[in-house]
BALOBA-1460 file (C-alpha; in Angstrom, 3 decimals):
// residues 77
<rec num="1" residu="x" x="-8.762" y="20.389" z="-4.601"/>
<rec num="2" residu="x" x="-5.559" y="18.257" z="-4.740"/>
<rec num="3" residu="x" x="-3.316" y="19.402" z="-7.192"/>
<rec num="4" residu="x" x="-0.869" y="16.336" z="-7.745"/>
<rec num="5" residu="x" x="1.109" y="18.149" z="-10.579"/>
<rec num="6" residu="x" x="2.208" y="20.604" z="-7.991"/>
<rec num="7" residu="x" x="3.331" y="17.549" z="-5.809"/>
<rec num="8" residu="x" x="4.740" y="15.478" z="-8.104"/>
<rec num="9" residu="x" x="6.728" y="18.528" z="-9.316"/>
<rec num="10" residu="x" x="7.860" y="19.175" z="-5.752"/>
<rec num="11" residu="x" x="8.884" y="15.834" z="-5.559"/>
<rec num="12" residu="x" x="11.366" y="15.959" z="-8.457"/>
<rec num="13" residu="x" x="12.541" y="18.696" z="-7.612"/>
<rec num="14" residu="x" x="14.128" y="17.164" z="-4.641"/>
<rec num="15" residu="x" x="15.407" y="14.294" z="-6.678"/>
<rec num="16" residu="x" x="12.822" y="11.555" z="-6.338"/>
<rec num="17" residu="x" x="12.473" y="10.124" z="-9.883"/>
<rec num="18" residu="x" x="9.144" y="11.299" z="-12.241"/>
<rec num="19" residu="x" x="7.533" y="7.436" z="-11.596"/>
<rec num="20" residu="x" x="7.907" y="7.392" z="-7.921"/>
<rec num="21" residu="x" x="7.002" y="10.947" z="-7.704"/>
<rec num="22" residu="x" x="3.974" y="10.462" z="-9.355"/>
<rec num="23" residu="x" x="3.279" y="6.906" z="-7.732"/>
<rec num="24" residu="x" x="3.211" y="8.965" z="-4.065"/>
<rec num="25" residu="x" x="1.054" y="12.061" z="-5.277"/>
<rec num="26" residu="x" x="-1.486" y="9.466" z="-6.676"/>
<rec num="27" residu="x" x="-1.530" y="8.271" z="-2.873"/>
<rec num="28" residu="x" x="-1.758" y="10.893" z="-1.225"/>
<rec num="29" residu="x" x="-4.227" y="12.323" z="-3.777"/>
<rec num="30" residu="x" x="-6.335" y="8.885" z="-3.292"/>
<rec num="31" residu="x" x="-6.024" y="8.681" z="1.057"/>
<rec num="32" residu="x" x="-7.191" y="12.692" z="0.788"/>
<rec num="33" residu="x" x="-10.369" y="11.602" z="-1.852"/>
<rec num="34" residu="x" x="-11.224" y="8.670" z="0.552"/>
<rec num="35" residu="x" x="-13.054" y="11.211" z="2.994"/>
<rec num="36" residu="x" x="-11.656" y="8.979" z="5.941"/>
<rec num="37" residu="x" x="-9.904" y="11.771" z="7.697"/>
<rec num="38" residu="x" x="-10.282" y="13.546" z="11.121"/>
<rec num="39" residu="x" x="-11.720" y="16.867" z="11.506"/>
<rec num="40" residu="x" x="-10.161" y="18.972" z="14.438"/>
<rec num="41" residu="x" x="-13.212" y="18.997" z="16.328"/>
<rec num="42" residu="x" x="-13.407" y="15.252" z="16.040"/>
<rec num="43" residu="x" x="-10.161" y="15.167" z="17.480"/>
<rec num="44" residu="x" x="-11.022" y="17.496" z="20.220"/>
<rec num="45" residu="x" x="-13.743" y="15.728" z="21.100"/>
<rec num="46" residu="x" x="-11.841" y="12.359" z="21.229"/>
<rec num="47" residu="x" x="-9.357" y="13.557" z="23.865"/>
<rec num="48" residu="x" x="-10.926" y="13.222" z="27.156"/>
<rec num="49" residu="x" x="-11.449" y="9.399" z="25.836"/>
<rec num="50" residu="x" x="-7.577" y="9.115" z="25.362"/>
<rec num="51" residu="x" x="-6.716" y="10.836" z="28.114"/>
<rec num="52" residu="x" x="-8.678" y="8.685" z="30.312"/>
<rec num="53" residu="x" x="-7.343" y="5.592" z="28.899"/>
<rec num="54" residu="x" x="-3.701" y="6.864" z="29.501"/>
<rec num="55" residu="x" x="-3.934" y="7.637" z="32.666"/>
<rec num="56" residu="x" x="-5.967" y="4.246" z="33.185"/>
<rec num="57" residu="x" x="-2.812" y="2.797" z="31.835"/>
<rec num="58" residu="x" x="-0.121" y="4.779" z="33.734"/>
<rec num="59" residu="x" x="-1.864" y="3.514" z="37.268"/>
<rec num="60" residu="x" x="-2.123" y="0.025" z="35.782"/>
<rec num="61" residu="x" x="1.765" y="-0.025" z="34.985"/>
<rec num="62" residu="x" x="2.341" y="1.722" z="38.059"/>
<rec num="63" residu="x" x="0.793" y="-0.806" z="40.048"/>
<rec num="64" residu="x" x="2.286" y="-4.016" z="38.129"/>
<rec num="65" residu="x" x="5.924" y="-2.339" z="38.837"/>
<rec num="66" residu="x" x="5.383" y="-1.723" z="42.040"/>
<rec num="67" residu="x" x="4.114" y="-5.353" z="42.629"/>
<rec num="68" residu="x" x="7.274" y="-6.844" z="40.660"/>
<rec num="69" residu="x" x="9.842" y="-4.652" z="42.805"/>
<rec num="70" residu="x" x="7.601" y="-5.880" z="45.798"/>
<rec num="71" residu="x" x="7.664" y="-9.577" z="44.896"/>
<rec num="72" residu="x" x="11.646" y="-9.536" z="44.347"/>
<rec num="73" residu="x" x="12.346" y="-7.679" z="47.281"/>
<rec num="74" residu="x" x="10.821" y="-10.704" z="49.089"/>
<rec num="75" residu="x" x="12.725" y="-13.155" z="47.331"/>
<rec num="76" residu="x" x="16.035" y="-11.238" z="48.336"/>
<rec num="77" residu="x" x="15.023" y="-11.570" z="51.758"/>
């Protein structure tokens, strides 16, 4: 359960004004109701995916670099 009173009262406390305050617990009350969240084994589960692509990346950049140093290199010569 969300309790937005608790948030909003938070929120004034540390001197954001009573509309604001309770314009950003209504959002954050509304993206935690939307059920569109990650679980943590969801996430677990989705980092051998981003790993892979990261180190897919890394060798890709590696190799363009390595082809641009080699390209001016030859164009000093």
């Amino acid at each position: 359960m969300f309790d937005s009173l608790a948030i909003v009262r938070q929120l004034t406390a540390a001197g954001i004004d009573r509309e604001h305050a309770d314009a950003i617990a209504d959002a954050v009350r509304r993206a935690a109701d939307h059920g569109d969240h990650v679980t943590a084994d969801q996430f677990t589960a989705g980092l051998p995916a981003l790993e892979l692509r990261l180190i897919e990346w890394i060798i890709g950049t590696g190799v363009a670099v390595t082809g641009a140093v080699v390209g001016l290199l030859r164009l000093l010569e």
